[in-house]
N, C-alpha and C positions, 0 to 999 in steps of 0.2 A: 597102073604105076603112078600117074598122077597124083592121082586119089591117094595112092598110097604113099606115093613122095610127098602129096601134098601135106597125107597124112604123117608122114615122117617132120616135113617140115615145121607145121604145126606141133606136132611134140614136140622139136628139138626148142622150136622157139617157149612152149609155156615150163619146160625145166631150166632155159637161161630166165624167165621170168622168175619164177619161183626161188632160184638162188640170188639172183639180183634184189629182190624184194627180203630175202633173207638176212643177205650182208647188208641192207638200209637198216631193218632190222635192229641188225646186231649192234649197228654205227651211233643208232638213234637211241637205244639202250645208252650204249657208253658215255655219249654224250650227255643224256639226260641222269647219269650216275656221279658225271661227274658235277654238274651244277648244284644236282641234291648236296652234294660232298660237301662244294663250295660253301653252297647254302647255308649248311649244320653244320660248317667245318669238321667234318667227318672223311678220314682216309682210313684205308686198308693195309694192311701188314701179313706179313704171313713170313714162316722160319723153316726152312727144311731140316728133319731132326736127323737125316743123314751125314751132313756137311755142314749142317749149321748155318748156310747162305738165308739168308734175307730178302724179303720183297717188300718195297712201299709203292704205295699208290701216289699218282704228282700229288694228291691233295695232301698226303701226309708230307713228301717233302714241301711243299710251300706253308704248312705248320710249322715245321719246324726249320722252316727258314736254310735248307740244305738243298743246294745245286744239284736239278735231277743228272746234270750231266757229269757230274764228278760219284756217282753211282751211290749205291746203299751203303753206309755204312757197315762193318760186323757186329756180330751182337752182341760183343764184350762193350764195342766202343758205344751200341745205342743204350745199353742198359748205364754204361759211365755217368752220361745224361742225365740219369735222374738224383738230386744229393741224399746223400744222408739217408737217413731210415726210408724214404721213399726207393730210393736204388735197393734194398736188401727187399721189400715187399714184391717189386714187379720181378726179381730175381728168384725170389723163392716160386712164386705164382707159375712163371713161364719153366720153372725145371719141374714142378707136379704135372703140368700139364703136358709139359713134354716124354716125362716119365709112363703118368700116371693116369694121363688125359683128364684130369680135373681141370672143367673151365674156372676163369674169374673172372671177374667186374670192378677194378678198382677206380677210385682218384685221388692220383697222384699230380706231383711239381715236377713239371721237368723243363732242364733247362735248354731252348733253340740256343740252333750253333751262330745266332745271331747273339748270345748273350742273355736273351731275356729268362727269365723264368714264367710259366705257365701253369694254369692249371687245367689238367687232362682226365679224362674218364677213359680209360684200356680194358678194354673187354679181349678175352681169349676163350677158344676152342681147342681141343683134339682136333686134328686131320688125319683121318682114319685110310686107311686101304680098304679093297675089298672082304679081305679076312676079319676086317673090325681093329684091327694094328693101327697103334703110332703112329705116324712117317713123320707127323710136322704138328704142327701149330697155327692157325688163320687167328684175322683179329679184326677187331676197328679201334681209331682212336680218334677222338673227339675233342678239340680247342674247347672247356668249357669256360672259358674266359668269362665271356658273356653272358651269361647263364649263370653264371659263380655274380658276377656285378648285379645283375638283375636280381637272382634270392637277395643278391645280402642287401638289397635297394628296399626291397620285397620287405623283408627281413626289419631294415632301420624304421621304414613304414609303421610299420605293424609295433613295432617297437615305441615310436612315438605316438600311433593312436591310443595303445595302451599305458604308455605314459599319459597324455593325455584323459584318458579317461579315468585314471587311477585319481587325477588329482581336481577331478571335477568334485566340488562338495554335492551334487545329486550323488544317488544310488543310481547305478546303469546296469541292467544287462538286455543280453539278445535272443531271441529264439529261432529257431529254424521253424519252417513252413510245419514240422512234424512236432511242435510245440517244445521242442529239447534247449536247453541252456547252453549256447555256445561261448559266452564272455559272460562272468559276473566279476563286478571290480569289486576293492575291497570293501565301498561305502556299502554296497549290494550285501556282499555278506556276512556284514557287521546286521545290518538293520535286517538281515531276514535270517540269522543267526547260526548261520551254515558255514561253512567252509567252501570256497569258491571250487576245489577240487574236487568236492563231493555232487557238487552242483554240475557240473558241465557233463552234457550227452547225457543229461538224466532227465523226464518229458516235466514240465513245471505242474501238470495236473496232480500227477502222479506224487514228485514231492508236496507241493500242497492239496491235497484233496479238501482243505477247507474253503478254498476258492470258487471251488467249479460251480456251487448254487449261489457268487456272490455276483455284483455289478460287474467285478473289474474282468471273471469270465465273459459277460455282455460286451464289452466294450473291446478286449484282446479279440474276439472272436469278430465283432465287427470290422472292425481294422483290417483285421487279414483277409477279409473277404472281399471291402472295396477300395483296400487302402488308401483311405482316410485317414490323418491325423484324430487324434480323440486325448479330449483333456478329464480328466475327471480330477473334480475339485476337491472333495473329500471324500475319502473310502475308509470305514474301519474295518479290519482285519481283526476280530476276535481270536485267533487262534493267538497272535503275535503282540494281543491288546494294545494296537498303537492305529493312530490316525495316520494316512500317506493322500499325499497331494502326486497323481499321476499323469505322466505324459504321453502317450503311446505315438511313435512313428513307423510306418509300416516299410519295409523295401523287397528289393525281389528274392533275396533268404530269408527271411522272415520280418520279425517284429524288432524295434529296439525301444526300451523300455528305460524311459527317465522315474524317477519316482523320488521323494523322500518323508520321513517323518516329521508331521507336524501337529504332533502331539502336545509336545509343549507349546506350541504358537499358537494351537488353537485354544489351549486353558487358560493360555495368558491374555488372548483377546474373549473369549468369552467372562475372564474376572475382569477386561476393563469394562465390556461391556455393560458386565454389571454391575463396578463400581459406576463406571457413566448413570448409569439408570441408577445407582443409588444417589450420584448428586443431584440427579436430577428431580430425584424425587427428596430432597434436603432441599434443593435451591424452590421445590414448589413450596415445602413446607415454610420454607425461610420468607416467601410471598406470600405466606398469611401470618406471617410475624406482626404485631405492631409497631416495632422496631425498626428505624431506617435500618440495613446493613448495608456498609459499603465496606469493598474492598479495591485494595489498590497495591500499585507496585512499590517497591520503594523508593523510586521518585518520584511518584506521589501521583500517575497516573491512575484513574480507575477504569475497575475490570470487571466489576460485578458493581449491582445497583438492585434492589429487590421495589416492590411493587410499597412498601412503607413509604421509601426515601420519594419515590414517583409522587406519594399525596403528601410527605410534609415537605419535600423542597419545594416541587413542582416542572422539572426535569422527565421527559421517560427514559429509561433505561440508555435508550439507543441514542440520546443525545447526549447522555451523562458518560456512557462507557467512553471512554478513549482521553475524557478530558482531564486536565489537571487539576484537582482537589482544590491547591488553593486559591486557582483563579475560578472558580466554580461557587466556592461556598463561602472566602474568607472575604473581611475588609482586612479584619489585625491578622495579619499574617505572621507576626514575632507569635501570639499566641499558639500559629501554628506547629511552628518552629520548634519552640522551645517542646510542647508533648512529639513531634515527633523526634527530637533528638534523645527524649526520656526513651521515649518506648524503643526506640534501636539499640539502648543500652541494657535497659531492663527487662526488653519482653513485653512492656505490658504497663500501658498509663490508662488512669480517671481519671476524670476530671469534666470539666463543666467547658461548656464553649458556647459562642454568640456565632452562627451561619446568617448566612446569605441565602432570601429565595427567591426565585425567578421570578416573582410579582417586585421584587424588591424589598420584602419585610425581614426583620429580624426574629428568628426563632431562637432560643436557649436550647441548647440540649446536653444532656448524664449522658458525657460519650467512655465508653469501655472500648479501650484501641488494648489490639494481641499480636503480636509478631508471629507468623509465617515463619519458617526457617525450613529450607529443602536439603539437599541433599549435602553433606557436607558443613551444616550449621549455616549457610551463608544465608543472609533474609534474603526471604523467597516475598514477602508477602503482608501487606497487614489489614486487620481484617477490624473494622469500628461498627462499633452496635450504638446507635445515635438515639436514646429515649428523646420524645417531645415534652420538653418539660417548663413551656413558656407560660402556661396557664397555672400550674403549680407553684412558677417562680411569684408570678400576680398574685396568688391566693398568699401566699409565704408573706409578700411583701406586708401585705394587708395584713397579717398576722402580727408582722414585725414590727408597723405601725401603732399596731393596736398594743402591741407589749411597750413600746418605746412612751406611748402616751398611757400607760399604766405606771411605766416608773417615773415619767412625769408627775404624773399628777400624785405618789408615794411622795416626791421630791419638795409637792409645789410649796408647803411649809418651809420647809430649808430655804428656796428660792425668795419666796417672800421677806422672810428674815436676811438672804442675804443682800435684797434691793433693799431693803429698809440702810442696810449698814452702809449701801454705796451711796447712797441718798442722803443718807445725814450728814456727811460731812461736805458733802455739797450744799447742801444749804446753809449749815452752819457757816461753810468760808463764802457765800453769797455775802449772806447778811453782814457779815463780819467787813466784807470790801464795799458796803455801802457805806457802811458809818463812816464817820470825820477822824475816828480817833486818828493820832500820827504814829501811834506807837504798834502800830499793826505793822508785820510782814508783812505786804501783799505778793511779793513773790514766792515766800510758799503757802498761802492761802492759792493762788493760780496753780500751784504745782500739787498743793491738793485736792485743788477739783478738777486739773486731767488725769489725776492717777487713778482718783474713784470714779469719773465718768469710761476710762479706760476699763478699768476692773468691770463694771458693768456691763460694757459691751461685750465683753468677755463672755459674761455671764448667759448675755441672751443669744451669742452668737453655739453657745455649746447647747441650751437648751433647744434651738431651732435644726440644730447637728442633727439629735435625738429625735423631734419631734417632727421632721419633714420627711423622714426615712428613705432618700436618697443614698443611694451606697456607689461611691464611686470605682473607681479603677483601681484594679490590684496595683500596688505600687511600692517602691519601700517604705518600710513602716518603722518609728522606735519604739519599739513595746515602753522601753523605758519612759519615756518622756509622756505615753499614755497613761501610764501606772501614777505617774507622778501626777498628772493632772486630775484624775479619779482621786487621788491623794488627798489634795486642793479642795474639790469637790465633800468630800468626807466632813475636812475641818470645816468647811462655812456653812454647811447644811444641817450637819450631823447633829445628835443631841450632846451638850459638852459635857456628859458624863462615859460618855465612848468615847477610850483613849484609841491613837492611833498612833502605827511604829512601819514607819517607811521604811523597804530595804530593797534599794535600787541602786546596782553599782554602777559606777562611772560610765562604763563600755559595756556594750550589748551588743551583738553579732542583730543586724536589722534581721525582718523577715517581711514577704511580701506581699501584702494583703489587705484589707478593706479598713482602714483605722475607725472609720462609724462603727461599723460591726463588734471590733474587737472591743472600742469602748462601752458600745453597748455589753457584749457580755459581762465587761468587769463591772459597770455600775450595777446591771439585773443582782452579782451577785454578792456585793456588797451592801444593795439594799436589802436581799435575805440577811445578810450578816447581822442590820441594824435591827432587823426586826424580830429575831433569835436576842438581842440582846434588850428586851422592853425597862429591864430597870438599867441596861449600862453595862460597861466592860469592855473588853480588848479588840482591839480589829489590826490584825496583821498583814499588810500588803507586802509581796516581796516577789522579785523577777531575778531569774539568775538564767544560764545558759547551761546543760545536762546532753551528756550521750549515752543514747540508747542501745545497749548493745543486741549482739541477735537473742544471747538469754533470755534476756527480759523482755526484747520483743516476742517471742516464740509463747511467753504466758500470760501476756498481756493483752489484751483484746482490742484490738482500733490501732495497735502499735505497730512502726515499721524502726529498724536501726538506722537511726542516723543522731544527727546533730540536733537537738530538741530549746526553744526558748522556753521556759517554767514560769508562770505567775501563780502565784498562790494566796488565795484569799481565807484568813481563820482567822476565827471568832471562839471565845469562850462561853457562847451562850448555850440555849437551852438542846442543841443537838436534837437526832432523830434518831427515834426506836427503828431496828432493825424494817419493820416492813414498811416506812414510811421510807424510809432511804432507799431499798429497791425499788419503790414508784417512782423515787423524786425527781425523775427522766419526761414519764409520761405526759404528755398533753393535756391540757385542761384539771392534772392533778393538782389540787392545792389543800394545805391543813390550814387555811388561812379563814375567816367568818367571811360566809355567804357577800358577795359584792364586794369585797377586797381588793381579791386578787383575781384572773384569769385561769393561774394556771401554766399558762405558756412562758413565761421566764426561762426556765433552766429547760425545758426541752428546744426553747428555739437557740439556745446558749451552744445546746451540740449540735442544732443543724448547724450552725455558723462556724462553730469551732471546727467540725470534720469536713466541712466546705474546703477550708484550708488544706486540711491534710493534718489536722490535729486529732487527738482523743483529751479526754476530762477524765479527772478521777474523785472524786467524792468519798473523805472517810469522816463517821459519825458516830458519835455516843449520844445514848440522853443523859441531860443533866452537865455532859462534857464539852461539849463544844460540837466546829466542824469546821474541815479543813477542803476547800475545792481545792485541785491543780489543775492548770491547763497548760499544755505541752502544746506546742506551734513548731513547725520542721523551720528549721534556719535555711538561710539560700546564704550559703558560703560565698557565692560568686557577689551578690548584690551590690552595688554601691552604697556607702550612708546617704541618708536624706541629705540634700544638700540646705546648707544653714543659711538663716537671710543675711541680705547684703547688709551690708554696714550704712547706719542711718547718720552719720557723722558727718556729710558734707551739709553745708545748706540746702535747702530745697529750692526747684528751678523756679523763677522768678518770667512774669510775663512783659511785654513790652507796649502797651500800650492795644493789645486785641480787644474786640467785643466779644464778649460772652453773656448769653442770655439764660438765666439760671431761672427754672421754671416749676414749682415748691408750691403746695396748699398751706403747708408749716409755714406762719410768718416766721417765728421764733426762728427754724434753720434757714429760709430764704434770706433772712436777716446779717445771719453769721457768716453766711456761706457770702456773702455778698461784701460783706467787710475783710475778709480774708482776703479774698480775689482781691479788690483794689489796695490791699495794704500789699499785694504782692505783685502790682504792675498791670493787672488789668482793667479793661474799662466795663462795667457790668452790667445788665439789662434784666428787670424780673417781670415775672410774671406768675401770679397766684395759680393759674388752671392751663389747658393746653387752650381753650379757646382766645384768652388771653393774652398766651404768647403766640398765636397766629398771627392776631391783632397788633402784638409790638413787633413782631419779625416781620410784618409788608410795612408799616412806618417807618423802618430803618433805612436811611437810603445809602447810607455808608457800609451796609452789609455785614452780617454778623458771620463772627467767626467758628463757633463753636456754642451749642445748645447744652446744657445739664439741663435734664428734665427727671423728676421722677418718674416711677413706673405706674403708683398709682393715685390715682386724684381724681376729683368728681369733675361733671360736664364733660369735658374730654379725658382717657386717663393717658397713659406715656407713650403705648404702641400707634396710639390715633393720633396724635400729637406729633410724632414723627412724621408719620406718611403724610400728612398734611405739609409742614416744613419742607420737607423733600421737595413734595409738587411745585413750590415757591421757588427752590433752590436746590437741585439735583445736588449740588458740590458740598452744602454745609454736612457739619462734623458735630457727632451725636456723642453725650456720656450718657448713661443712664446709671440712676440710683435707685437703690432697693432696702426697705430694711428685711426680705424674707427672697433667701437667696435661688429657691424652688419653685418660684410660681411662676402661671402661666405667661404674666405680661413681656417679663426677660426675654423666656421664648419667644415671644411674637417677636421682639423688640430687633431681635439677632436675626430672624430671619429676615428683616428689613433689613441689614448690614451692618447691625450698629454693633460695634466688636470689642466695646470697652464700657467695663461694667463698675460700678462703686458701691459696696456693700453697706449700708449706713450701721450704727452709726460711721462716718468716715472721719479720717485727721487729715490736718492742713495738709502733710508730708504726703500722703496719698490722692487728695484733691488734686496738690500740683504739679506733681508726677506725671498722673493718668493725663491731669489736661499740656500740659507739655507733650507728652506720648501723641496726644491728638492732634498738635497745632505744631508741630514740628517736622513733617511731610509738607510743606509751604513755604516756601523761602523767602515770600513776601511778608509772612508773619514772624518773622523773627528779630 
């Protein structure tokens, strides 16, 4: 019995176990039913289709915000709950099902009896009997609140990446680890010329089969295997004939794929590259030019300098590039000036100019300057081709010399014959003011022998012009007043069976240019005039002012339009057959007997004339005559020469200074020495500079001022000075010359001496110039 009570007891106790453990169980279900509910805001429902009573689970009522202890609702009043077409859907749903046991699955709005509206997911069942019958309806219902926020979070995300993405200028798309198209934007499917719908979940090999023997399979296929980033720089795609610069980034669905076409960018830098290498190969060529080339900006920086400009300035490149032009090459900087305000007007000046080289020397150089103009016309740029043309200017000169003492020496009869005429009536009124007679003028016997000693000087100061060939500074010029003087020259030289007819109006528009030169050309071609006329006849000079328009410039050879001065030299003589007149230009050409002539007259006539910016015109018959014209461009803007002062006051008078006047010419030492003290000074001579050494250390009162000639034997003017000087650092030098070009001057000025007197000189300028000298001295006044 024990045993068997024991045994009894022992069962009784493991069926109280086993139900005990049962209903924990069932406890530990519900409780874990309901937190899952909690959790997923998920309750239960269920409808008996007998009576139509209702069952919610607490989780459905604390969804819908309903008192479990004020009970379920009915089910007219739960289905009220939801508005509008939401209420007709879960109505219909729940009467098939209840009818007809059709489940559903909707989501719907409905509203807690708290007010709010919600969004729900209602799912329903049949609840069947054991026959497979109706009786009811079971369900769940689901708060999908949270779950609605999170898609549409989800949702705006995705919505902004692919904004995003859409408005990146790359191409993008992505692939899945099975190589499929899951996003291609629209840059994507422009440049791979697809339609993004057609592309997506379609495998990239598959649509392009022409890629898979290319790099960019090597490279996607790398990526996905160690995900690595991979750039690939340039890839061309033959099927789609376009270059792509690609990005590849790998992640844990696949690949994403930056890419776009750089098609155009790469032809656009491979033609700069090759225009690069074409300048490059112009700027090597432009380095074996002879030709300086510079270029510079337009305010006058430069920017290029070639291997020419290195050997004639003496600059290299890299010390020339960046620097300012005119502080680099000019002294005259107006001359710079003025061609670069041409050339920003016109495009494009010649013309001649004097540089600066880094040794210090002056080069000449034929510069042809061209405006640049970029984008929009505005100057970019200007670009000067600088010929070396300082050895050709010296050969010219020496030409010019040699032509100038060829129409000398045509002249030197005329000359001689015209000293004879200035000379006779100086002698005559000499002799005439020594006699006793009382019936003589002698004030205009004196008034005739300074007007023909005047006329004289005249004479040798024009023929010294000619014959030193010195060309000075372009400057304003009166053509007029040249013309007239060549005029002059005509009547006293000329043979007086050649008439002459001047026709020179009042006013001339100046122009501005070398007046030796320009005289030179009109005497060269007057002396042909004389010499076409061996028995006599006409010679017409005449200047007038002419505009050139574009017509006549456009058929005109050497011609530009503008404002033109005209001199015109014609003669009636013996004229030139057709083929003697097409040479009559050439060098060394002449109809003239062996040792005559040279030849270079009328060709250095045009180098001088187009120097200017002129052309000549030449028309001829035989038998008829000939007519030159030379056209010179007017400078509208120029000032007239200005006119000399007025000689009308007395001349300044001295006060008692020494002056030591130092003359190999008794005869001038003589006059020049009477002049002085009839005008207030006290005066000191000396025949040679050794001589006046010797009276300038005897003077213990101190000399105020030295006239010395230039040149004289024993000592000549320059050694004479420096000597002086060493005596007296303070004394005050004139110096006098009768040849206004030679060396001694020079020397004379580089010593300091800054005041010159051309002999012959007059009293009015003697005491001028020494007033000018001895009037910085306050004690000499």
């Amino acid at each position: 019995m024990t045993e068997a009570g024991a045994g009894d007891h022992d069962g009784a106790s493991g069926d109280h176990a086993d139900s005990s453990a049962e209903r924990l169980g069932i406890e530990r279900g519900d409780v874990l039913r309901r937190l899952a509910g909690r959790l997923a805001r998920v309750g239960g429902w269920a409808v008996d289709g007998s009576d139509g009573s209702v069952y919610w689970s607490d989780e459905l009522h604390e969804m819908l915000e309903s008192p479990i202890d004020q009970g379920v609702p009915p089910i007219e009043a739960t289905i009220a709950r939801y508005p509008g077409a939401h209420r007709e859907k879960i109505s219909a749903a729940l009467d098939r099902c209840l009818s007809e046991g059709v489940p559903f699955d909707l989501e719907l709005e409905v509203e807690t009896y708290g007010g709010r509206r919600i969004p729900a997911r209602i799912m329903g069942e049949a609840d069947r009997d054991s026959n497979g019958e109706v009786r009811g309806a079971v369900g769940a219902f689901q708060d999908i609140s949270d779950l609605r926020m999170a898609t549409q979070e989800a949702q705006d995300a995705a919505r902004r990446l692919g904004a995003t993405l859409e408005s990146m200028t790359d191409a993008v798309y992505m692939l899945d680890r099975d190589w499929r198209f899951t996003y291609v934007n629209s840059n994507a499917a422009q440049l791979l010329r697809r339609e993004a719908r057609e592309l997506i979940g379609r495998g990239i090999w598959e649509e392009f089969p022409g890629a898979v023997d290319s790099a960019i399979y090597d490279v996607y296929a790398a990526s996905m295997a160690d995900r690595h980033t991979r750039h690939l720089d340039e890839f061309y795609f033959a099927p789609l004939g376009a270059w792509f610069q690609v990005d590849v980034y790998p992640a844990d669905q696949g690949l994403a794929v930056y890419f776009r076409d750089i098609t155009d960018a790469r032809t656009a830098r491979l033609e700069l590259e090759e225009r690069e290498a074409a300048l490059q190969r112009q700027a090597d060529l432009l380095d074996q030019a002879q030709d300086a080339i510079i270029v510079r900006d337009p305010e006058g920086r430069i920017t290029y300098w070639n291997r020419s400009a290195e050997r004639i300035y003496g600059w290299f490149a890299e010390e020339a590039i960046g620097a300012d032009v005119r502080s680099l090459l000019y002294e005259d900087r107006m001359a710079f000036d003025v061609a670069h305000e041409t050339v920003l007007r016109a495009g494009r000046w010649v013309g001649e100019l004097r540089h600066r080289t880094r040794r210090g020397d002056v080069v000449e150089v034929a510069a042809r300057w061209t405006l640049v103009r970029g984008q929009g016309g505005a100057p970019e740029a200007i670009m000067a081709i600088n010929t070396d043309i300082t050895d050709r200017k010296r050969v010219e000169q020496q030409l010019l010399r040699a032509q100038r003492m060829e129409s000398i020496g045509t002249l030197a009869g005329g000359v001689a014959h015209d000293l004879n005429n200035v000379l006779a009536p100086i002698l005559l009124a000499g002799e005439l003011l020594q006699s006793d007679s009382a019936t003589i003028d002698r004030s205009s016997l004196v008034e005739t022998i300074v007007t023909s000693a005047r006329r004289g000087a005249d004479l040798v100061s024009q023929v010294l012009s000619f014959a030193r060939g010195v060309e000075g500074e372009r400057r304003p010029v009166d053509v007029g007043a040249l013309v007239a003087d060549i005029g002059a020259i005509v009547r006293d030289t000329f043979p007086k069976n050649i008439a002459l007819s001047l026709e020179v109006p009042a006013t001339l528009t100046p122009i501005v240019g070398d007046s030796t030169q320009i005289q030179q050309v009109l005497l060269n071609l007057v002396v042909n005039a004389r010499d076409a006329m061996p028995s006599g006849g006409h010679l017409r000079l005449a200047a007038s002012q002419v505009l050139i328009d574009d017509q006549y410039a456009a058929t005109t050879p050497g011609s530009k339009p503008g404002t033109y001065l005209l001199v015109e030299v014609e003669d009636d003589g013996e004229g030139m057959a057709p083929d003697v007149r097409d040479r009559a230009f050439e060098p060394f050409f002449t109809t003239k007997a062996h040792g005559v002539g040279t030849g270079l007259g009328l060709s250095t006539a045009v180098a001088i004339i187009e120097s200017h910016g002129g052309f000549l015109h030449v028309y001829s018959e035989l038998d008829r005559g000939t007519r030159f014209r030379v056209y010179l461009p007017c400078d509208l803007d120029v000032q007239e020469p200005q006119a000399p002062a007025s000689t009308a006051a007395d001349p300044p008078r001295g006060s008692g200074q020494t002056v030591l006047v130092v003359e190999d010419e008794a005869a001038i030492r003589a006059m020049t020495r009477q002049t002085l003290e009839t005008y207030g000074y006290r005066v000191l001579e000396a025949a040679n500079g050794a001589e006046a050494v010797a009276v300038f250390a005897r003077e213990v009162d101190g000399v105020h001022a030295v006239l010395t000639d230039m040149m004289m034997p024993v000592m000549d003017g320059p050694a004479t000075i420096l000597a002086l000087q060493a005596l007296d650092p303070e004394v005050r030098f004139i110096g006098a010359s009768g040849l206004h070009g030679n060396g001694k001057v020079a020397q004379a000025a580089a010593a300091g001496v800054e005041h010159f007197l051309p002999k012959p000189y007059e009293t009015r300028r003697l005491l001028e110039v020494l007033a000018a000298v001895l009037g910085g001295d306050p004690s000499e006044g």
